[in-house]
ChimeraX commands (.cxc) that place a marker at each C-alpha (Angstrom):
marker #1 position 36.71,60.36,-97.79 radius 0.5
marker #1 position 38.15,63.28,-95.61 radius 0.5
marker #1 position 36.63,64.64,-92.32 radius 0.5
marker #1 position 34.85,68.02,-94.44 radius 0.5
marker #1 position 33.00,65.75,-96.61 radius 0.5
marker #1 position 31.70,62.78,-93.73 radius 0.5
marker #1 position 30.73,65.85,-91.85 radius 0.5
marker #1 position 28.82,67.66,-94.45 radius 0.5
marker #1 position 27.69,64.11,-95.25 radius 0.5
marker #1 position 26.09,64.14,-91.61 radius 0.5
marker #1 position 24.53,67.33,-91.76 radius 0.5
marker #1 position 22.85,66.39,-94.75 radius 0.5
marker #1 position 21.48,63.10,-93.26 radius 0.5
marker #1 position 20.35,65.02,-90.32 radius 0.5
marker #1 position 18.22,67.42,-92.31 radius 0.5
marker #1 position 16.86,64.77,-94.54 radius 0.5
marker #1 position 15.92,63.14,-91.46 radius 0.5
marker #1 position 13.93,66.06,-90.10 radius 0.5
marker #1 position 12.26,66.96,-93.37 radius 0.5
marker #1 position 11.36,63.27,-93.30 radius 0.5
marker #1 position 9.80,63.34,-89.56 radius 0.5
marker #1 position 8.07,66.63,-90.10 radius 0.5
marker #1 position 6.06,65.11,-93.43 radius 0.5
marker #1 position 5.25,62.37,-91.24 radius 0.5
marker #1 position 4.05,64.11,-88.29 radius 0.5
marker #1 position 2.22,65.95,-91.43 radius 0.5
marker #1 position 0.45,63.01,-93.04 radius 0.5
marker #1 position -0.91,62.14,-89.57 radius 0.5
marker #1 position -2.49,65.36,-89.00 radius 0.5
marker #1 position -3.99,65.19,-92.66 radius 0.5
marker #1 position -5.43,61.83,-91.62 radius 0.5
marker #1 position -6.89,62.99,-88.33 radius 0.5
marker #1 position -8.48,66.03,-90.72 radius 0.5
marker #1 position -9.66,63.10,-93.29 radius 0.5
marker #1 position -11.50,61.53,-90.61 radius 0.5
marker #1 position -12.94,64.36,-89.12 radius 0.5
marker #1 position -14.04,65.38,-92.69 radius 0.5
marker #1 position -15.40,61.41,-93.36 radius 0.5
marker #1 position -17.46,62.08,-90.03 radius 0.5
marker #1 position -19.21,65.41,-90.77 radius 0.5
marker #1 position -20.45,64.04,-94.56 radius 0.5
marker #1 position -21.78,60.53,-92.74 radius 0.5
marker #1 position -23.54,63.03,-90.58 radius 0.5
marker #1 position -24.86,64.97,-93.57 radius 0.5
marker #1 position -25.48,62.30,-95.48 radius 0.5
marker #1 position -27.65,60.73,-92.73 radius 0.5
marker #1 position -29.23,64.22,-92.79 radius 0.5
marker #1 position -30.12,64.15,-96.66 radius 0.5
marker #1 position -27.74,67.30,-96.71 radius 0.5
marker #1 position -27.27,67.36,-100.32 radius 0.5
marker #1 position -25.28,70.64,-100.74 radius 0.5
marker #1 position -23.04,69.94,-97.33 radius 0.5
marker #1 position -22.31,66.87,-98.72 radius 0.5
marker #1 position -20.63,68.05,-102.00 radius 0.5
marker #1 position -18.49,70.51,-100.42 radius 0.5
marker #1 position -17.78,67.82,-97.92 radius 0.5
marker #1 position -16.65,65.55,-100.72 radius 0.5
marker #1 position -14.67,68.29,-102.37 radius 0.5
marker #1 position -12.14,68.56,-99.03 radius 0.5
marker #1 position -11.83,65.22,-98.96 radius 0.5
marker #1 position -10.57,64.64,-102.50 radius 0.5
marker #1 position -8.32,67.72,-101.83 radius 0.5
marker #1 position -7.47,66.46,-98.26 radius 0.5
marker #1 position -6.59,63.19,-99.36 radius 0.5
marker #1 position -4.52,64.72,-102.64 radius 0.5
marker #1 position -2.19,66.88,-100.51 radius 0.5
marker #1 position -1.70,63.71,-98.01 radius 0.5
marker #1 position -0.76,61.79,-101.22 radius 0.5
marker #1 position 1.91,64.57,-102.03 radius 0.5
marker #1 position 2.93,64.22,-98.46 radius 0.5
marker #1 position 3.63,60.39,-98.55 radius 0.5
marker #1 position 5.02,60.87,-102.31 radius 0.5
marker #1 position 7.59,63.43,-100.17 radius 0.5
marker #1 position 8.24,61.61,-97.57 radius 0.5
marker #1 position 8.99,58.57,-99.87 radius 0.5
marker #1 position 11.89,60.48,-101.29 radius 0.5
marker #1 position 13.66,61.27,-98.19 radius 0.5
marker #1 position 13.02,57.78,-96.67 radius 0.5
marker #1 position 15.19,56.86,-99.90 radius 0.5
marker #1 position 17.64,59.98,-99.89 radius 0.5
marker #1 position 18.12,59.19,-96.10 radius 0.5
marker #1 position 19.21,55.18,-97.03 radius 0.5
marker #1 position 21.40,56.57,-99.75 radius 0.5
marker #1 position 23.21,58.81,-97.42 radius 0.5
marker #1 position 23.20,56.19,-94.38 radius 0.5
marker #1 position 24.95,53.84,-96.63 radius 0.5
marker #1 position 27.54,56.70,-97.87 radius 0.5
marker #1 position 28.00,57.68,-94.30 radius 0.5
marker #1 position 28.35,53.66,-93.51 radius 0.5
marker #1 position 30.69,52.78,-96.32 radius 0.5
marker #1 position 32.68,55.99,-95.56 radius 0.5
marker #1 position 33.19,54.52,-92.60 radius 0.5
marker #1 position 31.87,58.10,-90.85 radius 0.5
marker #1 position 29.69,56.05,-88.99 radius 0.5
marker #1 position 29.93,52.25,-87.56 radius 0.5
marker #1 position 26.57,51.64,-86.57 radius 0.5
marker #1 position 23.10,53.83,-86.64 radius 0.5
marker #1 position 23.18,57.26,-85.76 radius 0.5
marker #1 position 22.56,58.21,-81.87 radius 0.5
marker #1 position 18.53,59.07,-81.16 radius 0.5
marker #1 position 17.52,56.88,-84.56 radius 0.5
marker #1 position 14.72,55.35,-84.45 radius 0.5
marker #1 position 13.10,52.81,-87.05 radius 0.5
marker #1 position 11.16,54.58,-89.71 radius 0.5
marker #1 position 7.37,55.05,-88.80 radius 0.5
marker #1 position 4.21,52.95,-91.34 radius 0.5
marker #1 position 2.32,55.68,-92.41 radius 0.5
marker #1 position -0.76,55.23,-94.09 radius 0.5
marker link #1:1,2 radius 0.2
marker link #1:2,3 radius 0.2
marker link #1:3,4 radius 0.2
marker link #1:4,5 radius 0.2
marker link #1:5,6 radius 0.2
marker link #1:6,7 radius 0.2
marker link #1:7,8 radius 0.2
marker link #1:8,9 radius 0.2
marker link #1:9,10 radius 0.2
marker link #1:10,11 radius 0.2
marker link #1:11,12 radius 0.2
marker link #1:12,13 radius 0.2
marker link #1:13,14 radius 0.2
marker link #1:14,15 radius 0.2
marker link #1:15,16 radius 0.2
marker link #1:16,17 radius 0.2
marker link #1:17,18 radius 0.2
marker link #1:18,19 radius 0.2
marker link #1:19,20 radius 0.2
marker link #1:20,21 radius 0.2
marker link #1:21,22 radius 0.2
marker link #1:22,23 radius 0.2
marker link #1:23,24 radius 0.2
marker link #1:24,25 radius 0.2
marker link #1:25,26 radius 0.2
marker link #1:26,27 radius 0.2
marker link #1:27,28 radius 0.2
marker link #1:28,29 radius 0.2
marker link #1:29,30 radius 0.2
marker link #1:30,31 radius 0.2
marker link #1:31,32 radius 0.2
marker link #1:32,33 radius 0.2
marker link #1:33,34 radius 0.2
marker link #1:34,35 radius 0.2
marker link #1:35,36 radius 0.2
marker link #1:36,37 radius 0.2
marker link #1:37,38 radius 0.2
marker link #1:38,39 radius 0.2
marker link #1:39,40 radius 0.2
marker link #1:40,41 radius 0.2
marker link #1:41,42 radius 0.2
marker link #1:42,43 radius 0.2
marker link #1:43,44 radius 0.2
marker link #1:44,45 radius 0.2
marker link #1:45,46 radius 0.2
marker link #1:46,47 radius 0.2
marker link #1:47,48 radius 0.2
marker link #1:48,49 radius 0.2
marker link #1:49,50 radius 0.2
marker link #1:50,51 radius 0.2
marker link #1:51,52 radius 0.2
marker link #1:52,53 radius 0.2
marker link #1:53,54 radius 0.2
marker link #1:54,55 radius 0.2
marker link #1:55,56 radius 0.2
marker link #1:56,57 radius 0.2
marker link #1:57,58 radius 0.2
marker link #1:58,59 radius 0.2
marker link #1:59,60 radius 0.2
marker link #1:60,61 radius 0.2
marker link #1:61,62 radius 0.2
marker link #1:62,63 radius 0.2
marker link #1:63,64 radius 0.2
marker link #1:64,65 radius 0.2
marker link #1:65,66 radius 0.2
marker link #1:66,67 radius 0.2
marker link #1:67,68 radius 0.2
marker link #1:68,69 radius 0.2
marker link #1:69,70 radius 0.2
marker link #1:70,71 radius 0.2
marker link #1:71,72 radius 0.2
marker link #1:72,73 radius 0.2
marker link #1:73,74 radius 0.2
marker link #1:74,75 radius 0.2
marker link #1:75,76 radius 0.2
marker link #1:76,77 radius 0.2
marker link #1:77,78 radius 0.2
marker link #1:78,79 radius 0.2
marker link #1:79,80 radius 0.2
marker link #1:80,81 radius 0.2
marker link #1:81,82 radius 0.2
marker link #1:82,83 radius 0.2
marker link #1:83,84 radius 0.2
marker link #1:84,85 radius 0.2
marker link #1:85,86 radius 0.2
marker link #1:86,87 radius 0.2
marker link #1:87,88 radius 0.2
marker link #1:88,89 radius 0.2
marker link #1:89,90 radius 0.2
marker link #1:90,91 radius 0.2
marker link #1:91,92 radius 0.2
marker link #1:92,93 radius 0.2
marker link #1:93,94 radius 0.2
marker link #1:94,95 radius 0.2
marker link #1:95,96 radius 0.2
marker link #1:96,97 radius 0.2
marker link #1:97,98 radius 0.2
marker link #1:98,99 radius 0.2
marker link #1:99,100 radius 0.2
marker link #1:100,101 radius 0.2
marker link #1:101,102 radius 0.2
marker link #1:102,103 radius 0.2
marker link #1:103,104 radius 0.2
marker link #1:104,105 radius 0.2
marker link #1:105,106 radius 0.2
marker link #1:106,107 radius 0.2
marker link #1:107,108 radius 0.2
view
């Protein structure tokens, strides 16, 4: 594999890595929203809040539907990234992780 192609190889890692990271850094502010969201119907429920509580439970089932698309998302680049690591790897572009990598972040 020539020079053009390992480094356009690279470039695409390195976006896929920081569409990756920024759907991450996504999910967890959906979850912090989820929570708060989880919080305010306990309170109305407690309160016998009956119309807070539907719209309540409306945002959550949409809250937690987008942070499904978000983990489906970030899914796909976790696997586009391996595919291209092992390209990059095989290529031999690259001998051993790229510099700043860190392990890929659990996200619930």
């Amino acid at each position: 594999m020539d020079l053009e192609k390992c480094r356009e190889l690279l470039d695409q890692y390195q976006s896929e890595d920081q569409k990756f990271h920024k759907a991450c850094r996504q999910i967890n502010v959906l979850n912090r929203r989820i929570d708060d969201v989880i919080a305010r119907y306990e309170r109305a429920y407690e309160a016998d809040k009956h119309s807070h509580r539907r719209s309540l439970r409306l945002q959550l089932s949409t809250l937690e539907a987008v942070r499904d698309m978000f983990y489906e998302y970030a899914c796909q680049r976790s696997d586009s990234l391996e595919q291209l690591r092992e390209r990059l790897l095989s290529s031999g572009f690259l001998t051993a992780e790229p510099a700043g990598e860190e392990p890929m972040e659990h996200v619930e």
